[in-house]
C-alpha positions in Angstrom: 121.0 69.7 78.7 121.9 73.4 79.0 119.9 74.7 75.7 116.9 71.7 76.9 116.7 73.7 79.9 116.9 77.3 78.1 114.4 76.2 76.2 111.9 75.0 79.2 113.0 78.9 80.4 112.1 80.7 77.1 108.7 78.8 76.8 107.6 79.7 80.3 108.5 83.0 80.0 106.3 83.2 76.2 103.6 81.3 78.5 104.0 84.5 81.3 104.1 87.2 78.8 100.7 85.8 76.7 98.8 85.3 79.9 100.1 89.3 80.8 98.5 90.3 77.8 95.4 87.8 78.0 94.8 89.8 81.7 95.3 92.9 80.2 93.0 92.3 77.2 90.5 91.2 79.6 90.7 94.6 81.6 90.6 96.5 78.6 86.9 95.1 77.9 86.2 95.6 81.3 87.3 99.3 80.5 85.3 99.7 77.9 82.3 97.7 78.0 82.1 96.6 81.8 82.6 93.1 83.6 79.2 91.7 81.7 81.2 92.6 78.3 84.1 90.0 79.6 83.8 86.9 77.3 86.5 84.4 76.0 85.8 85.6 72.3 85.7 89.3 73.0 89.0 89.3 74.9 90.9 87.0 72.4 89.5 89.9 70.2 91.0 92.8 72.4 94.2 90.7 72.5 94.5 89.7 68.5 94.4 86.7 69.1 92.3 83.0 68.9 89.7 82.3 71.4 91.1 79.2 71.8 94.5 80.5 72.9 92.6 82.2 75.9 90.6 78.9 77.0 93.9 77.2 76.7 95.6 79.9 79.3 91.7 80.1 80.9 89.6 77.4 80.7 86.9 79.2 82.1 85.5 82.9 82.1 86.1 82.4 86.2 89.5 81.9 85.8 90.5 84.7 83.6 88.2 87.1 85.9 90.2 85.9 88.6 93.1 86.7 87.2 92.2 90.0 86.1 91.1 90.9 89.7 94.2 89.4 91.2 96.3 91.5 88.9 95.2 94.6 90.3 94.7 93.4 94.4 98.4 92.1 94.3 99.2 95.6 93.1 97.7 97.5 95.7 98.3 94.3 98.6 101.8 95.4 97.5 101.4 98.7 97.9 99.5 99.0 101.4 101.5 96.2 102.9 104.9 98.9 102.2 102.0 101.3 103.8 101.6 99.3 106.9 105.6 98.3 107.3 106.7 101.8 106.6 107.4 104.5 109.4 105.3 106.9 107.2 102.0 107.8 108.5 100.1 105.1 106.8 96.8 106.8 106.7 98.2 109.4 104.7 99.5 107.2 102.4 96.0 105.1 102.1 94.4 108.6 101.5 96.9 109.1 98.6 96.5 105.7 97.6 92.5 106.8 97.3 93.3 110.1 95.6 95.2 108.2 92.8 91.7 107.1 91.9 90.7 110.4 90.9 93.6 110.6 88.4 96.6 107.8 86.8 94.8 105.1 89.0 91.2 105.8 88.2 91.0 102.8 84.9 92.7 100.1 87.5 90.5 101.5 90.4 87.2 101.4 88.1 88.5 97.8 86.7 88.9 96.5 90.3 85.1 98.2 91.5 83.3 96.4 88.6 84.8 93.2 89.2 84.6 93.4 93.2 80.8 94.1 92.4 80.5 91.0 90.6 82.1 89.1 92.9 78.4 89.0 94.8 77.3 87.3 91.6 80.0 85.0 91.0 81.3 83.4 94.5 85.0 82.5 92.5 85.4 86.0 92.3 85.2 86.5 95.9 88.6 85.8 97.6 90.6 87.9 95.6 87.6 90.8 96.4 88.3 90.7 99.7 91.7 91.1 99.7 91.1 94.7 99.1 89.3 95.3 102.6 91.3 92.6 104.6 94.3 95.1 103.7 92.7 98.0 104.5 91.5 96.3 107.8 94.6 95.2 108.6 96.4 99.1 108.1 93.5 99.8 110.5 94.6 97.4 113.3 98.2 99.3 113.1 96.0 102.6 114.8 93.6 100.7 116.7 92.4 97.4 118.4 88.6 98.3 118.2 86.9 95.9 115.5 83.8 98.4 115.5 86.5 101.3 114.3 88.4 98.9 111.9 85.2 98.2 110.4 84.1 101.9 109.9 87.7 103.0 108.6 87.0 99.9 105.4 83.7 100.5 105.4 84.4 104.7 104.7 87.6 103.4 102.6 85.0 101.5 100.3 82.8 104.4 100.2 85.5 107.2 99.4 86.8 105.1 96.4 83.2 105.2 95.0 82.5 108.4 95.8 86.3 109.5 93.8 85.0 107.4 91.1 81.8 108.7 90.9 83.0 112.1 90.8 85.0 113.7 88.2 86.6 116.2 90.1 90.6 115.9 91.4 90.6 114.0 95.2 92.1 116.2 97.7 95.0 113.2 99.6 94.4 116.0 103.0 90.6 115.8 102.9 90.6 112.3 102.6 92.9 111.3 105.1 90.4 113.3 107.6 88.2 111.6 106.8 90.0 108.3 107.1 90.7 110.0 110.5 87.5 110.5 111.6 86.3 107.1 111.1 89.0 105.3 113.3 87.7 108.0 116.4 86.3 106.2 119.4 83.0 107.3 120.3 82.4 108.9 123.7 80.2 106.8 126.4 
């Protein structure tokens, strides 16, 4: 029973580490040839291995675009929920979070904008592209309990992400949390 069961382990954990490579195969293409380049064959191809393996881990181009997505929201779910539960200032860290765009994060952070985009065109797509603004929303209801103001501070969060990707310059983490700042302000009556 002991090696039946060591077995069942080792499989699943082959079955884990070909679906990890699968994902990152399929962000790869994205990479390089956008989220219209993502196809079954030309990310068994990026992998090295058989289409068929991928439709066997993914049986449809939904699911593996999904998966890609949710590989890089769970990431930075992770990483603004330890934002939101911390004692640090957590627009500060958002703003750095943004900044990393610019630099080490900008290939995950271009990944995750070309498959948000296409979440408009394919409605599977769109759960997991939200998760991205529900976060930020919800780091914004830690500073304020105005919906209009949480909605500007994801609405500017969207739009400083684009405009880091956009530009090719380093993003300043001080800027951008003023900016962040400025966004969550409550307008005078």
């Amino acid at each position: 029973m002991a090696a039946e069961h060591g077995t069942v382990d080792g499989r699943r954990a082959r079955g884990q580490r070909r679906r990890a490579q699968i994902i990152e195969a399929t962000l790869a293409v994205v990479l390089r040839d956008g989220a219209a380049g993502v196809t079954h064959r030309s990310v068994a191809k990026e992998a090295g291995i058989t289409t068929s393996l991928t439709l066997y881990y993914f049986a449809t181009l939904d699911d593996l675009l999904v998966a890609a997505l949710s590989s890089i929201t769970d990431e930075y779910t992770r990483r603004i929920r330890g934002l939101i539960e911390s004692d640090d200032d957590p627009l500060d860290g958002l703003a750095r979070l943004l900044a990393e765009s610019a630099g080490a994060g900008r290939e995950r952070a271009l990944a995750e904008r070309e498959l948000s985009t296409l979440a408009a065109r394919r409605p599977a797509l769109r759960p997991v592209a939200r998760r991205w603004r529900d976060n930020v929303a919800e780091l914004a209801r830690t500073q304020t309990d105005d919906p209009d103001a949480v909605e500007a501070f994801v609405a500017v969060s969207d739009g400083l992400c684009a405009a880091i990707l956009l530009n090719d310059d380093e993003a300043d983490p001080d800027h951008i949390r003023a900016v962040l700042g400025k966004a969550l302000q409550q307008p005078r009556h």
